[in-house]
N, C-alpha and C positions, 0 to 999 in steps of 0.2 A: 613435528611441525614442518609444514612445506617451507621452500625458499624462494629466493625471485623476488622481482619487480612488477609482476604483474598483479594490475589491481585486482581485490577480491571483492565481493559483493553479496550481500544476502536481500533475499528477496520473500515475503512472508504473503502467505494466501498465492501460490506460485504455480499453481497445476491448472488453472483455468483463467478467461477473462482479464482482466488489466495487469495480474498479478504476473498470468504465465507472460503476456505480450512484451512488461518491463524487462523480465528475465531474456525473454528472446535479442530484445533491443542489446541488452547489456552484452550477451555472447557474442553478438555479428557485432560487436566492435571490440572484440577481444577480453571482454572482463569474465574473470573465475567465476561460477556463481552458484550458491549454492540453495535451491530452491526448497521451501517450508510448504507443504499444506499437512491436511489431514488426512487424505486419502491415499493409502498405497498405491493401490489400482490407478486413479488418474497421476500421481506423481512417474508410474513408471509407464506411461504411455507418452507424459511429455516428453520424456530421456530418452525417447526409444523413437523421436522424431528427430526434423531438422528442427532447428539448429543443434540441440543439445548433443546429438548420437556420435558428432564428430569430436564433440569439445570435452573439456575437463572441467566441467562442470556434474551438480551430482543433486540429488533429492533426499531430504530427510523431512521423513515421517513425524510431524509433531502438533497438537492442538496447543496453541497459545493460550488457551484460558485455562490451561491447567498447570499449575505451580511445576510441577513436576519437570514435564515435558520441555518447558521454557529454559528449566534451568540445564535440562539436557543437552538440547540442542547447543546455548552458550560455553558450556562445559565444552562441547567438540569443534566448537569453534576455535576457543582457543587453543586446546590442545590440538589441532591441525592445522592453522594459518596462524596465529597467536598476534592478529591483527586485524582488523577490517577498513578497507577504505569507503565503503559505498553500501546502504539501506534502504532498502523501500519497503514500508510498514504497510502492505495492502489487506493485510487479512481481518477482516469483515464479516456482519451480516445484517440484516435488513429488518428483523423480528417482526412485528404485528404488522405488516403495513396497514394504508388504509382505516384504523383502528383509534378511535377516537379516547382523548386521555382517563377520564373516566371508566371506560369498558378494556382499558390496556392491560393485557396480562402481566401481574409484579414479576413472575417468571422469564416470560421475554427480554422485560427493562433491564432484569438483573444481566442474562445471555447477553444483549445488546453491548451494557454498559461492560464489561469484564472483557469481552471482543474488541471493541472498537476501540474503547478509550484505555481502560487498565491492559490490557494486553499491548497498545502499543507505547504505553509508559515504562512498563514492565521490560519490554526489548529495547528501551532508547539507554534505562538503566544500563544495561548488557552491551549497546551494542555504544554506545560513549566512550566508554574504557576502553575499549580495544580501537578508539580511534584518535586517542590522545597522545602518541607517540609522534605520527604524522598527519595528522587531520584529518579529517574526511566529509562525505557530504552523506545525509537523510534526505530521504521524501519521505513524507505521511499522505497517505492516500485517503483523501477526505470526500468532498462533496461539496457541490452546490447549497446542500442540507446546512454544510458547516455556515453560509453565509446568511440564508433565509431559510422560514422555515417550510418543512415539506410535508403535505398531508400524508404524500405518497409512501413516504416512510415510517410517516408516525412522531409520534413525541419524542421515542427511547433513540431513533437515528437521530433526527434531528439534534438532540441534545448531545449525543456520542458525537458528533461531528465539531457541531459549536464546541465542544469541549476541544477535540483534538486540535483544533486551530490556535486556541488558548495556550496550550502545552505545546504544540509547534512553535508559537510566538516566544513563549517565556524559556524552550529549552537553546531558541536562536541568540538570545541575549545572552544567555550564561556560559555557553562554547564558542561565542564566535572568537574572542581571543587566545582560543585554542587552535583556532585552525578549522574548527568543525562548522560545515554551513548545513541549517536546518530549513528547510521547506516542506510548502504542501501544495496538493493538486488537488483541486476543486472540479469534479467532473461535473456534467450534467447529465441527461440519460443516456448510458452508455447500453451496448449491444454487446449482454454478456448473459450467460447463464442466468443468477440471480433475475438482473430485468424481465428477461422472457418469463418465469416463474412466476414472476408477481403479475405483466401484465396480457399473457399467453401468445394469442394469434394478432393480440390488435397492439401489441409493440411499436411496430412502424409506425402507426396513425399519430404515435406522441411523438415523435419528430418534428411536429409540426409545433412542440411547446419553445422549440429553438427557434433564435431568427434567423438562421442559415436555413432549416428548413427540412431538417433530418437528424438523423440520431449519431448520438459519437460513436465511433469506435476504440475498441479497445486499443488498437496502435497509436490513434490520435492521442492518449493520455501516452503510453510509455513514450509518443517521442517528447512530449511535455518535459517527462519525468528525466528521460535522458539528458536533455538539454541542462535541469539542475543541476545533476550532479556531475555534470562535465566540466573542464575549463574554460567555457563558455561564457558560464554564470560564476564564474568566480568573485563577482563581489556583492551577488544577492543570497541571504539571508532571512530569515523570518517571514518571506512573501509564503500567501498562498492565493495562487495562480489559478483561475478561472480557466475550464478548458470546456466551454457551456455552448459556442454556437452562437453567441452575445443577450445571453438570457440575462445577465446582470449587469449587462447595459440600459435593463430597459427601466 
């Protein structure tokens, strides 16, 4: 088990888009962190960049919807830091987009649901306990989806998202006299891998679904994210935070 005063941090869906950006945020203000995807290859290109190449930070290889994996990675958690102060549950995916509920693949729902929503129940189980000594703060990385609904994503987001906000809300009430502050971030279309996928060359043209009048970026959520789990936001709780361009203003 390490020692020290220096905050640790996990970060889950860590090797690309919001996931890697929160990780980068956390490093360049000094926090340990230790980033989650599934991909070797992209996990050890981010370490092999700034910020991480200089830092004591580290990449484990793990897919969250698998029983196994999840219970691994929390196993070497604690048996290496045997505490966590800081969480950001990003890892994600988008299933059928565009896919109307009737012609919805049950196979996707099922991916969808196990990802977004049990998988980050799964790691709040995990990553709770190791924050009950000295408290700590979560993000859940939600969506705009989590507030309205979104064609763009489909029924199985939409409903993964609505659901995470739920389980964001009711895990904020039951930790918070522990010490432990739970929030989430609400993006809008962000500028990441996934998006370009779904929407190819004509991405930028949806920028214009925001009334700033472009699309987010991936840094604009980790500064979000940072701000939570900083001393900043020390007495919010259970919000989850719109980082949309004033889409849910309108």
């Amino acid at each position: 088990m390490t020692t020290g005063n220096k905050r640790r941090a996990l970060v889950t869906g860590a090797t690309e888009g919001i996931g890697l950006a929160c990780a980068s945020a956390l490093v360049r203000v000094g926090v340990q962190v230790l980033l989650v995807g599934r991909s070797t290859a992209k996990g050890e290109r981010a370490m092999a960049a700034a910020p991480f190449a200089a830092s004591d930070s580290r990449f484990y290889a793990a897919d969250l919807a698998q029983a196994d994996d999840l219970r691994r990675l929390f196993d070497e958690i604690d048996t290496r830091w045997g505490r966590l102060d800081i969480a950001i549950n990003n890892a994600g995916i988008d299933g059928a987009s565009f896919t109307p509920l009737t012609d919805y693949p049950d196979e996707a729902w099922h991916q969808v649901m196990a990802l977004n929503l049990t998988g980050v129940y799964l790691c709040m189980k995990r990553e709770i306990p190791l924050m009950m000594s000295s408290g700590g703060a979560i993000v859940n990385v939600a969506s705009i989806a989590g507030l309205r609904a979104s064609y763009t994503g489909g029924c199985a987001y939409t409903a993964s998202k609505h659901g995470l906000l739920g389980l964001t809300k009711s895990a904020a009430l039951e930790y918070a006299r522990h010490g432990i502050r739970i929030n989430a971030v609400c993006p809008g279309l962000v500028r990441t891998a996934m998006s370009e996928a779904v929407f190819g060359d004509k991405l930028d043209e949806h920028g214009d679904l925001h009334p700033l009048g472009r699309l987010c970026e991936a840094d604009e959520v980790a500064a979000a994210a940072l701000w939570l789990v900083s001393p900043a936001a020390s007495f919010i709780t259970g919000v989850s935070l719109p980082v949309d361009g004033g889409i849910m203003a309108g």
